[in-house]
Backbone as a printed PyTorch tensor [residue, N CA C, xyz], in Angstrom:
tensor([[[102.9510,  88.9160,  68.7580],
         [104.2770,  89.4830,  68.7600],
         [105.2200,  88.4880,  68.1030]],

        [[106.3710,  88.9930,  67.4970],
         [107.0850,  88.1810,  66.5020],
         [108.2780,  87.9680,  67.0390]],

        [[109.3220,  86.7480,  67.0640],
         [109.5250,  86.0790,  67.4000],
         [111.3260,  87.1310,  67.5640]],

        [[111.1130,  87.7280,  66.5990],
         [112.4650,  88.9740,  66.6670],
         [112.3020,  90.0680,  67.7940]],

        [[111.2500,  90.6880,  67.8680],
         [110.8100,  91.4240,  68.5120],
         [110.6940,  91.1250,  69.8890]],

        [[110.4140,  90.0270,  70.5780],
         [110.1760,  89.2530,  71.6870],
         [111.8410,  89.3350,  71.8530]],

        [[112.8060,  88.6390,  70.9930],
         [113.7090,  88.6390,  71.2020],
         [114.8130,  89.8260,  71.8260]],

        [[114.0950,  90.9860,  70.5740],
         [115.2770,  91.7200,  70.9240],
         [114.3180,  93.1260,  71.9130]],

        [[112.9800,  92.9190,  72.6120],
         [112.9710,  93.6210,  73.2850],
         [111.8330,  94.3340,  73.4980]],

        [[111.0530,  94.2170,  72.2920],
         [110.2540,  95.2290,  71.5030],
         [108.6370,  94.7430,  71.9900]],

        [[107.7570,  95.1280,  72.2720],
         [106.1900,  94.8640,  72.3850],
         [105.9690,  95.4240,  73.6840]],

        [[105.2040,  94.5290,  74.6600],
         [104.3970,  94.9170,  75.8510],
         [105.5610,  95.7840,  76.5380]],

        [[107.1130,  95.5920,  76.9870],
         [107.8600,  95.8050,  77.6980],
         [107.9310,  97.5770,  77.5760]],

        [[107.8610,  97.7480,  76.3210],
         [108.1680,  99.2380,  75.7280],
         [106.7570, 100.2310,  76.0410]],

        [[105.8330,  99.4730,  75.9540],
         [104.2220, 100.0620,  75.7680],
         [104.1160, 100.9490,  77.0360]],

        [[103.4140, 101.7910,  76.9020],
         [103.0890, 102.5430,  77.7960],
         [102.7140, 102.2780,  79.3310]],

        [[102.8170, 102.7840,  80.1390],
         [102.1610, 101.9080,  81.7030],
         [100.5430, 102.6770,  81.9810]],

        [[ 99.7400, 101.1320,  81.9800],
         [ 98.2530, 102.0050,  81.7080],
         [ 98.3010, 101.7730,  83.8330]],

        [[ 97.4200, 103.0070,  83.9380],
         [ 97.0130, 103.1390,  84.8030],
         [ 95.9680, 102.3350,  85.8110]],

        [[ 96.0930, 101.4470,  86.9450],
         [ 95.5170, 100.7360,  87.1580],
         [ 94.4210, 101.2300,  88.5020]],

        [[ 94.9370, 101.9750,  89.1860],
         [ 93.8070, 103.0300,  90.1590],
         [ 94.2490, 104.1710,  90.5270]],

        [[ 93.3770, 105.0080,  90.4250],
         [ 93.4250, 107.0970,  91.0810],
         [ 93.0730, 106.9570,  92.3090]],

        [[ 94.0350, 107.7590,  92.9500],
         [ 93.5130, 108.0390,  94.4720],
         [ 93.5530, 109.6400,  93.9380]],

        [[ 92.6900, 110.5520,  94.9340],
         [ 93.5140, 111.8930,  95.3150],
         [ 93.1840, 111.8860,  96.6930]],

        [[ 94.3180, 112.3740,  97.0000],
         [ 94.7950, 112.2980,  98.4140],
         [ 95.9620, 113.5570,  98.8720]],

        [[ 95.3740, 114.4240,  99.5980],
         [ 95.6620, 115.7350, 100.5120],
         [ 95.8650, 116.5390,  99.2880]],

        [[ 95.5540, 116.8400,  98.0050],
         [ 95.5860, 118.0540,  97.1500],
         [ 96.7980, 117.2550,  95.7790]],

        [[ 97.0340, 115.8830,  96.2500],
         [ 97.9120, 114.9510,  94.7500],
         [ 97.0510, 113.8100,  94.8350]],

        [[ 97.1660, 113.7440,  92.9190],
         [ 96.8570, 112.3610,  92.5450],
         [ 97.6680, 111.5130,  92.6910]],

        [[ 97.4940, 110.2310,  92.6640],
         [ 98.4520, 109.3260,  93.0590],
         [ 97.8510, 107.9620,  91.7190]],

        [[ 98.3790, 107.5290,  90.8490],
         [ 98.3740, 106.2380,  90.0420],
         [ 98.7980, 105.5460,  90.2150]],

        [[ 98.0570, 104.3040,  90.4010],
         [ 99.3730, 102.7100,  90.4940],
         [ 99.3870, 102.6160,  89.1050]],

        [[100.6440, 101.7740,  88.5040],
         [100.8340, 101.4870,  87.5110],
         [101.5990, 100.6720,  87.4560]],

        [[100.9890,  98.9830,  88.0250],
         [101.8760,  98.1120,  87.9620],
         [101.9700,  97.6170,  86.4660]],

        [[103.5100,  97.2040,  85.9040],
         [103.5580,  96.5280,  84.6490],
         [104.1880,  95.3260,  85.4250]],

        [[104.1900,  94.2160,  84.2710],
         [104.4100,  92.6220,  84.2710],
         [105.9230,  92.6590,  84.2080]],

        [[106.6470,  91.8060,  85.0910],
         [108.0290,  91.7140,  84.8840],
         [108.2060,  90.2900,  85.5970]],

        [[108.6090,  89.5640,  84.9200],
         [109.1000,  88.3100,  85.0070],
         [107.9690,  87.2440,  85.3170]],

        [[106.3160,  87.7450,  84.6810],
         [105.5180,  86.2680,  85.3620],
         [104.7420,  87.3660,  86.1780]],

        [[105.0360,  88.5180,  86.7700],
         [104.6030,  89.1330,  88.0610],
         [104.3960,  91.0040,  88.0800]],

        [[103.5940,  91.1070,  89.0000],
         [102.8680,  92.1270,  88.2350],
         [104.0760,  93.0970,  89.4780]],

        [[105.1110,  93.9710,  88.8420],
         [105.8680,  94.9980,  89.4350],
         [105.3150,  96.1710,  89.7550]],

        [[105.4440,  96.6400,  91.6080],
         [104.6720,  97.8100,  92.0500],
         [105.0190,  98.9050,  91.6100]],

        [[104.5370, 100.2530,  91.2150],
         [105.1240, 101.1550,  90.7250],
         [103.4720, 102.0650,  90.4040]],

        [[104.0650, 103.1870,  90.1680],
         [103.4020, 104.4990,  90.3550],
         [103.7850, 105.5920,  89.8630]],

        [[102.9600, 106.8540,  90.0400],
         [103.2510, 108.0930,  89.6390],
         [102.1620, 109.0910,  90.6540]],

        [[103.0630, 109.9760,  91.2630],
         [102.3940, 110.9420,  91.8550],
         [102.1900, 111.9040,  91.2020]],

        [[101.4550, 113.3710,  91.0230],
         [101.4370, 114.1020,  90.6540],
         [100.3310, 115.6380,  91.3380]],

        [[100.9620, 116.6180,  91.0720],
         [100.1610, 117.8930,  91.6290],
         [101.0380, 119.0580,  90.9490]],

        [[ 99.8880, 120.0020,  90.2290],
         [100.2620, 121.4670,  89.9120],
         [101.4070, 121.1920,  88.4070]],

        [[100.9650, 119.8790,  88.0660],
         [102.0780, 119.8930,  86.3860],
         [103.2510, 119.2380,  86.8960]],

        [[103.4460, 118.8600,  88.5840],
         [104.7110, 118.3040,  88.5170],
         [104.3100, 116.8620,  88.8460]],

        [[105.5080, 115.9950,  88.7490],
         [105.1140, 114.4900,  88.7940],
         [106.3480, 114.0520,  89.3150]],

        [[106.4250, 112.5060,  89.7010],
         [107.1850, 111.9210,  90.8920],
         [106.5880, 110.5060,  90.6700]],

        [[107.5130, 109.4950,  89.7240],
         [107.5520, 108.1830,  89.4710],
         [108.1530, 107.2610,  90.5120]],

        [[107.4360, 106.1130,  91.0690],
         [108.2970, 105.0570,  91.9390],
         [107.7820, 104.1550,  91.3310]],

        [[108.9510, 103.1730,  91.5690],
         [108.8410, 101.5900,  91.4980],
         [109.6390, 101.4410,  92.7180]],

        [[108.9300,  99.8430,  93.0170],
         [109.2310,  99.0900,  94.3270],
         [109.5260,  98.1870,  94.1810]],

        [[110.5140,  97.3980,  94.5600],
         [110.6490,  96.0400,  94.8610],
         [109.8510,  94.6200,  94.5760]],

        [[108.7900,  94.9820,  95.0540],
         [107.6080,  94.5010,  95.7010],
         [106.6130,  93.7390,  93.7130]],

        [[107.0620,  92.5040,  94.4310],
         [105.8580,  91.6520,  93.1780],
         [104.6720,  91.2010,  93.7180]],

        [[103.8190,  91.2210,  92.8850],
         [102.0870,  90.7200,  92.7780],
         [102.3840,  89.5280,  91.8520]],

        [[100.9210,  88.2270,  92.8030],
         [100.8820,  87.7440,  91.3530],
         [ 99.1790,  88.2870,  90.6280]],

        [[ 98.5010,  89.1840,  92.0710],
         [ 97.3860,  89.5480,  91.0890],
         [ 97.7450,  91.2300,  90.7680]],

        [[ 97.0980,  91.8190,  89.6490],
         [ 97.7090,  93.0500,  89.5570],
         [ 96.7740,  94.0810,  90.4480]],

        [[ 95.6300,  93.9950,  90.6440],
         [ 94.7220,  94.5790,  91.6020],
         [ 95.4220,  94.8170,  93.3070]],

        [[ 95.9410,  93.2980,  93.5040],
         [ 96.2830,  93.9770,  95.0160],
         [ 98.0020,  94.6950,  94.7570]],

        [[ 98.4770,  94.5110,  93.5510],
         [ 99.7230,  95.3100,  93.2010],
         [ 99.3900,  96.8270,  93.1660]],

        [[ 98.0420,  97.0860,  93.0220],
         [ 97.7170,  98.4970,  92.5260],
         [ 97.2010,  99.1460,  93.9140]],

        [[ 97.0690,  98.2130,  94.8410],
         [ 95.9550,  98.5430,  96.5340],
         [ 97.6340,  98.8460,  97.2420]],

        [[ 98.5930,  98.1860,  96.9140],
         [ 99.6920,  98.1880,  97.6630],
         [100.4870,  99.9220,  97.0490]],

        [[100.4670,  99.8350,  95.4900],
         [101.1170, 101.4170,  95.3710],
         [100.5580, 102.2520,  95.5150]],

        [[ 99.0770, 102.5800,  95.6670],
         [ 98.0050, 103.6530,  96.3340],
         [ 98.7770, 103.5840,  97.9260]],

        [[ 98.8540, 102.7030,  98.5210],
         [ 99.3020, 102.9570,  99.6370],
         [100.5440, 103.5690,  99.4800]],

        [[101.3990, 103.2740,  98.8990],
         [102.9310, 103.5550,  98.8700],
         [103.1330, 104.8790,  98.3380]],

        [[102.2260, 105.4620,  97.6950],
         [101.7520, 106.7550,  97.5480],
         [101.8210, 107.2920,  98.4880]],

        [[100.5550, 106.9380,  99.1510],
         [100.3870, 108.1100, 100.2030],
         [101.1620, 108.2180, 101.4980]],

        [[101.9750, 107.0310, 101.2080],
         [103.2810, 106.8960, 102.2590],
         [104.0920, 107.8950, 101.9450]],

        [[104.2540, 107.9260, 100.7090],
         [105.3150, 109.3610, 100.3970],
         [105.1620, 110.3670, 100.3890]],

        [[103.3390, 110.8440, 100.2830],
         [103.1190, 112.3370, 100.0770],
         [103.1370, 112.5100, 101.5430]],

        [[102.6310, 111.5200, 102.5870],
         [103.1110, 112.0300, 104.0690],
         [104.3470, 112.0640, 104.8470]],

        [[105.2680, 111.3820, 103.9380],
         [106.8800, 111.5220, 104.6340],
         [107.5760, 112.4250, 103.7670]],

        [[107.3080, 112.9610, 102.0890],
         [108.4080, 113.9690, 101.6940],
         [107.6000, 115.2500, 101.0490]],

        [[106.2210, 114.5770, 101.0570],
         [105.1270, 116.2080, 100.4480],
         [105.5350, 116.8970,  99.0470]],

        [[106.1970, 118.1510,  99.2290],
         [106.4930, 118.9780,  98.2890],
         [108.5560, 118.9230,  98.0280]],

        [[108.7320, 118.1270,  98.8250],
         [110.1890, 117.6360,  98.6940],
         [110.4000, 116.5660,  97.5160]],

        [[109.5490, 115.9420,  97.4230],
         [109.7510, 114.7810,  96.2840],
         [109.7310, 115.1890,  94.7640]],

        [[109.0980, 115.9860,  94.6170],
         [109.2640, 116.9100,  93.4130],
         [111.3060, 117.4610,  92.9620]],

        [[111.5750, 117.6610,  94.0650],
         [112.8880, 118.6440,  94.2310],
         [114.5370, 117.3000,  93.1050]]])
């Protein structure tokens, strides 16, 4: 990456968020998708069922990205059991 680009923003930051583990869990998939932010791997996710979808990020830093990805599988299924078909809305 070039030294402008780094600068003004452009490379890993922009790139897509690859998927780091699938759960399915009660009739939704659930993806962690931690990306790197500051040194540290940032928790974050995407739920999804029936074409609709439901993105979180958390607070919450890793410095390995594996247990960043064990922590938003959980944080998943924390949400499909406290808001279900509400989180979509």
């Amino acid at each position: 990456m070039s030294f402008w680009s780094k600068l003004f923003g452009g490379g890993a930051a922009s790139s897509t968020p690859t998927v780091a583990k699938t759960l399915e869990y009660n009739g939704y998939s659930i993806e962690a998708e931690p990306f790197k932010e500051g040194g540290q791997w940032q928790l974050a996710g995407r739920i999804r069922k029936d074409g609709k979808e439901h993105h979180f990020i958390r607070a919450d830093k890793f410095s390995d990205r594996d247990d960043c990805a064990d922590v938003a599988i959980a944080k998943g299924q924390l949400i499909v059991d406290q808001l279900g078909e509400r989180m979509f809305k």
